[in-house]
C-alpha positions as CSV (number, residue, x, y, z in Angstrom):
1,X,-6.8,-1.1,18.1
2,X,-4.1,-0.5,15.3
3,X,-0.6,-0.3,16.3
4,X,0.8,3.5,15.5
5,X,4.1,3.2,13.2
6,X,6.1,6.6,12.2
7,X,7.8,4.9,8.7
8,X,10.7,6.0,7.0
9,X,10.0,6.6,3.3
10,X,13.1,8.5,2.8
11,X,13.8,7.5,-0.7
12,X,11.7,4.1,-0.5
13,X,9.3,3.3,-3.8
14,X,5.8,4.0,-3.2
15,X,2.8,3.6,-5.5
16,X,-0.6,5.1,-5.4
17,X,-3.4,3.9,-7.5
18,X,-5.9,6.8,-8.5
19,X,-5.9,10.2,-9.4
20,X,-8.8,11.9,-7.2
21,X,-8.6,14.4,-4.8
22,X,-8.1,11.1,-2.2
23,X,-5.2,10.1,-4.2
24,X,-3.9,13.3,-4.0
25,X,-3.7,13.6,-0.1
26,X,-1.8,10.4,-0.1
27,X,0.5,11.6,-2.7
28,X,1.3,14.8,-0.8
29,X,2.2,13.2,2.6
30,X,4.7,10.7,0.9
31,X,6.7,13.3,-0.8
32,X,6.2,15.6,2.6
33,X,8.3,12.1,4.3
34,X,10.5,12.0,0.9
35,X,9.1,9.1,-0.7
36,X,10.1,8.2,-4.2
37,X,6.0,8.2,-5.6
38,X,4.7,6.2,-8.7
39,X,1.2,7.1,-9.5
40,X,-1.2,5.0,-11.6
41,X,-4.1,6.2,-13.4
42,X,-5.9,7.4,-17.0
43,X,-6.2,10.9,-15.4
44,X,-5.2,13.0,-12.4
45,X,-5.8,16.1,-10.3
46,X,-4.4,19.3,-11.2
47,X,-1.9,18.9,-8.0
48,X,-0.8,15.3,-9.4
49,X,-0.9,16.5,-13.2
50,X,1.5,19.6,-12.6
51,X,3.6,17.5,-10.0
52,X,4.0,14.7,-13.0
53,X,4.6,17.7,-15.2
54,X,7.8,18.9,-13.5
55,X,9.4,15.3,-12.6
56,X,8.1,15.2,-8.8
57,X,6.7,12.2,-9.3
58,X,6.3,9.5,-12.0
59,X,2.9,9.1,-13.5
60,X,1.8,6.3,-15.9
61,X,-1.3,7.5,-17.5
62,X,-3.5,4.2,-17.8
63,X,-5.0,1.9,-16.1
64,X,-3.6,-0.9,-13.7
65,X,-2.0,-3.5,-15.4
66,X,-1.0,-7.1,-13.8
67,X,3.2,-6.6,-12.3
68,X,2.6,-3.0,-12.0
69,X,2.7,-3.6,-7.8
70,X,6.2,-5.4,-8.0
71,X,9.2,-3.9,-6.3
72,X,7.4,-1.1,-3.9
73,X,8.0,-0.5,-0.5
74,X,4.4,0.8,0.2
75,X,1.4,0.6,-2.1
76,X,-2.0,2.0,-1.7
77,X,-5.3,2.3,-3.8
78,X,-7.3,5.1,-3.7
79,X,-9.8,4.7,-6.8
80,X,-13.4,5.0,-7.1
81,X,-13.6,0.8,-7.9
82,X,-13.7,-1.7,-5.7
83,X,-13.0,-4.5,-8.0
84,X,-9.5,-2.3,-8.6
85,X,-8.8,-1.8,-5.3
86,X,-9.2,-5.1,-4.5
87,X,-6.9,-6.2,-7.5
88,X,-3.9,-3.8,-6.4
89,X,-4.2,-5.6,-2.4
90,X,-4.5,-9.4,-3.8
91,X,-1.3,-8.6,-5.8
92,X,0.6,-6.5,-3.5
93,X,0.2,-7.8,-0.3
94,X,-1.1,-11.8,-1.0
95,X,1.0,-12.5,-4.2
96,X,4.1,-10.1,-4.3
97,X,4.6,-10.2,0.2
98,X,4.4,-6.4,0.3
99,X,4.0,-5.5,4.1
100,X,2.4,-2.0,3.9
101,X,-0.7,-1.8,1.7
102,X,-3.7,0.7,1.6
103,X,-7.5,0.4,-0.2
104,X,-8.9,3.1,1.4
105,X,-12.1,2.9,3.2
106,X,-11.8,-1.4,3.0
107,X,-9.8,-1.9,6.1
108,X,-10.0,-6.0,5.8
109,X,-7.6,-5.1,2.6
110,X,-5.2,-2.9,4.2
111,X,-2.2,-3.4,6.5
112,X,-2.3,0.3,7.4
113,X,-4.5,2.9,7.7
114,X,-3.0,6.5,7.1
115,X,-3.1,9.2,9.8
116,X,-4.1,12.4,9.9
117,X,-1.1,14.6,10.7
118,X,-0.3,18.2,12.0
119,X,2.9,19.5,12.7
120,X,4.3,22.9,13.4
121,X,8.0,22.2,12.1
122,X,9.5,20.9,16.3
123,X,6.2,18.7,17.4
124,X,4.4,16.1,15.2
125,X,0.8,15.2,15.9
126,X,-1.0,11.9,14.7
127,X,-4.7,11.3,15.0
128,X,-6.1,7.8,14.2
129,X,-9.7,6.4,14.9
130,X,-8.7,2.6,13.8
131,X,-10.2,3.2,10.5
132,X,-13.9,3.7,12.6
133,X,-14.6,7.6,11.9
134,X,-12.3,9.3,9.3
135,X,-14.8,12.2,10.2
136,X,-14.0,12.6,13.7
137,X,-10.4,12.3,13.1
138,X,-10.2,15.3,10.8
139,X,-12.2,17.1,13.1
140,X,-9.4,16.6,15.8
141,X,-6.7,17.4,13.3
142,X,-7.9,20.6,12.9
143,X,-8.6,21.4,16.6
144,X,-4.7,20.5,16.8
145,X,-3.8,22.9,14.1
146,X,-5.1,25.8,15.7
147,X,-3.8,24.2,19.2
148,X,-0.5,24.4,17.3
149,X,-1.2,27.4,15.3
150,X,-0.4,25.8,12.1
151,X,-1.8,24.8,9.0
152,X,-2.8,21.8,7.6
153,X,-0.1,19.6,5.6
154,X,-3.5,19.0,3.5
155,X,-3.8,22.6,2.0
156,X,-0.1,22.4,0.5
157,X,0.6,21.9,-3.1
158,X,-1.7,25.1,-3.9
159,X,-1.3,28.8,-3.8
160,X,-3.7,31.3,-4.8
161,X,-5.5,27.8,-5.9
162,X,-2.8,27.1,-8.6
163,X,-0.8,23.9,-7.6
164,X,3.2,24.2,-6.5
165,X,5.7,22.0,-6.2
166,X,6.2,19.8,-3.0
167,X,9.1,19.9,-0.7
168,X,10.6,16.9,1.1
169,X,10.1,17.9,4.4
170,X,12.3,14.4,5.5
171,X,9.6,14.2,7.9
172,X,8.5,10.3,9.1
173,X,5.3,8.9,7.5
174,X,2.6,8.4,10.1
175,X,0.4,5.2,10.0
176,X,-1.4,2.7,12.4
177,X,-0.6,-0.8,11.2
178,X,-3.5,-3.4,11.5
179,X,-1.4,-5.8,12.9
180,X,-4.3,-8.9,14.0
181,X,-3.2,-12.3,13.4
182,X,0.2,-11.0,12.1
183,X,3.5,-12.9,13.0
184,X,5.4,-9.9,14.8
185,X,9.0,-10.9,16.2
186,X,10.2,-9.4,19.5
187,X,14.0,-9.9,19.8
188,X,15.9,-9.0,23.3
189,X,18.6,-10.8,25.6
190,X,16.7,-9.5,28.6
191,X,13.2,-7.9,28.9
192,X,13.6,-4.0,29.5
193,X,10.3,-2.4,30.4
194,X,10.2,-0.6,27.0
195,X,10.4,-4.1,25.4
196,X,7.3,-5.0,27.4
197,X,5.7,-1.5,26.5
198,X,6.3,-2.9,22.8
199,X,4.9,-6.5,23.6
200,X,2.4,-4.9,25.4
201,X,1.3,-2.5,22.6
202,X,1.3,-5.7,19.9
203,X,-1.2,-8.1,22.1
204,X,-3.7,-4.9,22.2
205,X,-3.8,-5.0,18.5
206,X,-4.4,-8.7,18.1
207,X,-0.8,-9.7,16.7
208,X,0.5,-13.1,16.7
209,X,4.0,-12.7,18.9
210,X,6.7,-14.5,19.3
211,X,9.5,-13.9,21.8
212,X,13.0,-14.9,21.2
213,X,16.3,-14.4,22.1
214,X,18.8,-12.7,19.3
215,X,21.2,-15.7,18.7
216,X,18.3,-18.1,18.5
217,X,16.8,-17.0,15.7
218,X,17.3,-18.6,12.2
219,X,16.3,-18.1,8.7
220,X,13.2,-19.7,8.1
221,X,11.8,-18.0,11.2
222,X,11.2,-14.4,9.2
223,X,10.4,-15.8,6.3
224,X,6.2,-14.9,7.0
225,X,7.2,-12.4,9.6
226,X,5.3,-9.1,9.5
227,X,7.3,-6.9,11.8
228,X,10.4,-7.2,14.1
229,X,11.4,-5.7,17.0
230,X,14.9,-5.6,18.4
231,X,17.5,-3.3,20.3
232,X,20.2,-3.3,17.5
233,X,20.6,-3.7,13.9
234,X,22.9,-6.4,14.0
235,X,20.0,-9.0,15.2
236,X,18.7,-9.2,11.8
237,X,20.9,-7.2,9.8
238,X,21.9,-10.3,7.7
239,X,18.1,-11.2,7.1
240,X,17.5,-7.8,6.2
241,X,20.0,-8.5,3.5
242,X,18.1,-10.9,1.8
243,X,15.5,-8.8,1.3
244,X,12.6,-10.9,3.7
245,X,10.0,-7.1,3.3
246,X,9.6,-7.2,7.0
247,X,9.4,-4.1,8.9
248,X,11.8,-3.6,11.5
249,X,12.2,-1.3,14.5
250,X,15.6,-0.6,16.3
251,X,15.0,0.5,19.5
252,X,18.5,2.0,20.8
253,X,19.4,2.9,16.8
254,X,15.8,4.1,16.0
255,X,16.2,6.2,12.9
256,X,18.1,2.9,11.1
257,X,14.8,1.1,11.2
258,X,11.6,1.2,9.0
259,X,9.5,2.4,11.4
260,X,9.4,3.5,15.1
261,X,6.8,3.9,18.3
262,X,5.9,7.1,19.3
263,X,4.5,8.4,22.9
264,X,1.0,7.9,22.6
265,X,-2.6,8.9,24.1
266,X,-5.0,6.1,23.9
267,X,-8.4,5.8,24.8
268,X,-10.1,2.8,23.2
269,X,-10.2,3.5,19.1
270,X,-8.5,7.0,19.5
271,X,-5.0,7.0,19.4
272,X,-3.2,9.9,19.5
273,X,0.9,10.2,18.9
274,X,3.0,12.2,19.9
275,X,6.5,12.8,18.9
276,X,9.0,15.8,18.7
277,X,11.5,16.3,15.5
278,X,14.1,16.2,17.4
279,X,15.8,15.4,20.6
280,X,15.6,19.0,21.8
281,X,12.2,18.7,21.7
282,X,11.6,15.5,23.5
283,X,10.2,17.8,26.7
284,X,8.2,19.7,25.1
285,X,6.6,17.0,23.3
286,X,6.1,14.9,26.7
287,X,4.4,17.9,28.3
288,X,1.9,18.1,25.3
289,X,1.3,14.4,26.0
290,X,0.2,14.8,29.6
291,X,-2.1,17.7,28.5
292,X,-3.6,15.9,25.8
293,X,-4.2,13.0,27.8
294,X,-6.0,14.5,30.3
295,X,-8.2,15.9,27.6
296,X,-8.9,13.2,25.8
297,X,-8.4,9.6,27.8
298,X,-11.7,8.3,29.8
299,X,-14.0,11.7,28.3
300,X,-16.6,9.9,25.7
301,X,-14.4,10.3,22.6
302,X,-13.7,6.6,22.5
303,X,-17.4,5.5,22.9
304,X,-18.3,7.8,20.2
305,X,-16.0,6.4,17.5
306,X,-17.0,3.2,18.2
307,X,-20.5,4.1,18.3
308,X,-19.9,5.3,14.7
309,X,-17.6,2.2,13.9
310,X,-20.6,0.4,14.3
311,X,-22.9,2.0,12.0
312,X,-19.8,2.3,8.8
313,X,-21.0,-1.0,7.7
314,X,-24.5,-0.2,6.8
315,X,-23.3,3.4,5.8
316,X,-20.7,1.9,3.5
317,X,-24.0,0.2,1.8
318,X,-26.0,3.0,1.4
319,X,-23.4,5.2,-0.3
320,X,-21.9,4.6,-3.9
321,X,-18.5,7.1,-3.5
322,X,-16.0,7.6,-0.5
323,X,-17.2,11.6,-1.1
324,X,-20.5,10.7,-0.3
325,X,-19.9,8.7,2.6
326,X,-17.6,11.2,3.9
327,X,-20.3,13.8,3.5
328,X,-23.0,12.1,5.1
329,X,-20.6,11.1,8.3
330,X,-19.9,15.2,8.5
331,X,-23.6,15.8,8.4
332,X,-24.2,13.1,11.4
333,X,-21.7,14.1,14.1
334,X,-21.6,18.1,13.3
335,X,-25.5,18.8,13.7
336,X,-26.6,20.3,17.3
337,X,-30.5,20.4,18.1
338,X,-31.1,24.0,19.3
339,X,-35.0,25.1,19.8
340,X,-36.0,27.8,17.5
341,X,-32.9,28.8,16.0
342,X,-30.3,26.9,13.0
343,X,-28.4,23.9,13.5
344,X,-25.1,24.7,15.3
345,X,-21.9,22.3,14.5
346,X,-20.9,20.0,17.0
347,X,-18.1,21.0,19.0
348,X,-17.2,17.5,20.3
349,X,-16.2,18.9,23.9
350,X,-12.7,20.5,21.8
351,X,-13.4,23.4,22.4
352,X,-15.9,23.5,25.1
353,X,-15.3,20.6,27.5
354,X,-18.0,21.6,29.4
355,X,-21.0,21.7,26.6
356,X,-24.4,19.6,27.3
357,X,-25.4,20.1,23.8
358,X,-28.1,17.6,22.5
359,X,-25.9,16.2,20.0
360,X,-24.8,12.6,18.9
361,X,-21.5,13.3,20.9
362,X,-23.3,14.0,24.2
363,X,-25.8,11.2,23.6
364,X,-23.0,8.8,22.9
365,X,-20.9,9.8,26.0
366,X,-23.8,10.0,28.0
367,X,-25.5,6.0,26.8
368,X,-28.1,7.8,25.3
369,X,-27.9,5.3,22.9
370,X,-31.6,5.3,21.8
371,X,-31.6,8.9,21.1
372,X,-28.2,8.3,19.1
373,X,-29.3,5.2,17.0
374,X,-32.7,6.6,16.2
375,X,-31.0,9.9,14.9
376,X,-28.8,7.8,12.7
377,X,-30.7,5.8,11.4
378,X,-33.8,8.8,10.8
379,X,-30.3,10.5,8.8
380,X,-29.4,7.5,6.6
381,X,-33.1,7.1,5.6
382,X,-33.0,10.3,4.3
383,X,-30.0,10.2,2.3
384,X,-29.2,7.0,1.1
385,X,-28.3,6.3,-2.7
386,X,-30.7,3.7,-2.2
C-alpha cells in the first residue's frame, strides 16, 4: 500500500525529464498545483513546446547532464530510457537527498507514484492502484468524471487541438508516497486518535516509525528522516530552517505543511481520496466518501489489481515502450467474451454493479483464477515484442 499525500507545489522547483506525451501529463498537473516546472529534453510535445514558447515553463533543450537534479523540490523522469531514468533517481534521490522522485513505470526508483485526478472546481478525487494497474486506474478516473460531470485535467492545454496556455489552478498535487523502509517521524505530547489514524496509515505502507515527543527531539534525529508528522509548526520549524528536504505535515496548521492526508477509501491496492477545496465543502466531500466506499471497499476491485500487479513484471519484459505496455494492459482488462456477436468493453461493475460478464474482472473477483491466468497469458503470447 502507498501512503496518499496531497503536496503543495505552490511555487516549489520541479523538474521533469522527457518531452513525450508522458512527460506532458506530468507537466500539466504541476502547473494545475502552481509548480515552478523545469523541463529537460532534445525535443518536446507541441503542449511543452508552445508552453516553453510563452515563458510557462523553462525548457533546456538537451539532454541530461550530471548537477542538472540539484536544488528541486520534486523531480521525475518520464523518458523512453531506462539507463536515463535511472541516472535522474541515483542523482536525485541517492546523491542530492531529494525526497519526492518519479521514473515512471520503475516503482523500485520512485518515492511517489502520481495519481490520477478529477475535480469539478469544490471536490477533488484521487485514484491510485500502488503503481499495480495504471490501466484500471484511468478507467476509474473517467467513471468519476462523468460521476462528477467534469472533464479530465488530462485534456487541458488544447483547444480545437491547438495547445493553450495553463492556468495555476493553486490546487494541491496528488500523490501516494512509497513510504517502505523509510524513517517517518511522528511528533505529539499526547496520542489523539487522528495521530494514531496517521501511525496507523504509515505501518500499512511498510514505513520505519519512530514516536517521539516534541521537546525530545534533536538535530541529528532528521537528518535521514523521510517524513514528519506533528500538530504544529513550531516542532520542527527550526529544522525546517536548515533545509533537512523532509516532508512535513501539520496537522492543526495543515495548509503550512508540504503535504497533507486526505479522507480515504481503501480496499487493498485501490486507494481512493477524497477531499473538498474548501471547508464549505467538507460535508459534501464526506458524504461522497461513504458512497464511494460502499461501492468500491470488499467488491473484487482489489483482487483484480493485484491480480494484474502480478503479471506487470513479465508484461514489463515483453514490451519495449510504456505506450505499448499501456496498450496491451487496455486490451486485457476491457475485452468481454460474448457468443456470436463483437467484443464488448469491460465495464468493471462501474457502471453495472450487477454484470456476470465473462471477463477478467469477474473471473478475478470470482477466483477464477485459471480462466484469468490462461487468458493472460494466451494475450501476451500474442503480442509480445518478443
Amino acid at each position: 500500500m502507498f501512503y496518499p499525500a496531497y503536496i503543495n507545489l505552490q511555487d516549489r522547483k520541479c523538474l521533469v525529464v522527457g518531452g513525450g506525451t508522458v512527460a506532458e501529463r506530468k507537466v500539466v498537473a504541476m502547473l494545475l498545483s502552481g509548480g515552478n516546472v523545469t523541463l529537460i529534453s532534445p525535443d518536446a510535445t507541441e503542449l511543452l513546446t508552445f508552453l516553453a514558447h510563452i515563458g510557462t515553463i523553462h525548457w533546456h533543450k538537451r539532454q541530461l547532464k550530471a548537477g542538472d537534479t540539484n536544488g528541486y523540490f520534486l523531480v521525475c523522469a518520464a523518458t523512453d530510457f531506462k539507463d536515463i531514468n535511472s541516472a535522474v533517481f541515483a542523482e536525485a534521490h541517492e546523491k542530492n537527498k531529494i525526497r519526492l522522485v518519479n521514473v515512471v513505470d520503475v516503482i523500485p526508483q520512485c518515492t511517489f507514484a502520481a495519481a490520477s485526478v478529477v475535480t469539478n472546481g469544490e471536490l477533488m478525487l484521487s485514484i491510485s492502484t500502488s503503481g499495480k494497474s495504471p490501466a484500471t486506474s484511468r478507467r476509474i478516473r473517467e467513471y468519476f468524471e462523468k460521476l462528477l460531470n467534469t472533464t479530465s485535467l488530462y485534456t487541458l492545454g488544447y483547444e480545437a487541438g491547438k495547445p493553450v496556455p495553463i492556468e495555476n489552478q493553486e490546487l494541491p498535487y496528488p500523490v501516494y508516497l512509497l513510504l517502505e523502509n523509510r524513517n517517518c517521524f511522528v511528533l505529539y505530547k499526547q496520542k489523539t486518535p487522528e495521530i494514531e489514524h496517521r501511525i496507523s496509515l504509515l505501518q500499512q505502507c511498510g514505513a520505519s516509525v519512530l514516536c517521539m515527543a516534541p521537546d525530545a527531539i534533536k538535530s541529528h534525529h532528521l537528518d535521514n528522516a523521510f517524513l514528519v508528522i506533528t500538530n504544529e509548526s513550531s516542532a520542527v520549524g527550526m529544522y525546517c530552517e536548515e533545509k533537512r528536504g523532509f516532508i512535513r505535515e501539520y496537522l492543526n496548521e495543515p495548509n503550512t505543511g508540504t503535504y497533507f492526508t486526505p479522507h480515504l477509501i481503501v480496499d487493498d491496492n485501490l486507494i481512493i481520496s477524497v477531499a473538498a477545496r474548501s471547508i464549505a465543502g467538507t460535508e459534501k466531500a464526506e458524504r461522497l466518501r461513504k458512497k464511494l466506499a460502499n461501492q468500491f471497499e470488499n467488491n473484487g476491485y482489489g483482487a483484480f489489481i493485484e491480480f494484474l500487479g502480478a503479471h506487470r513484471s513479465a508484461i514489463l519484459r515483453s514490451f519495449s515502450t510504456s505506450k505499448k505496455r499501456a496498450d496491451f494492459f487496455e486490451t486485457l482488462i476491457d475485452n468481454v467474451e460474448v457468443n456470436g456477436s463483437q467484443p464488448q468493453r469491460c465495464c468493471l461493475r462501474l457502471t453495472d454493479p450487477g454484470c456476470a460478464a465473462e471477463c477478467l474482472f469477474n473471473w478475478v473477483r470470482g477466483d477464477r483464477l485459471e480462466c484469468a491466468n490462461t487468458y493472460t497469458s494466451n494475450l501476451l503470447d500474442v503480442h509480445s515484442d518478443n
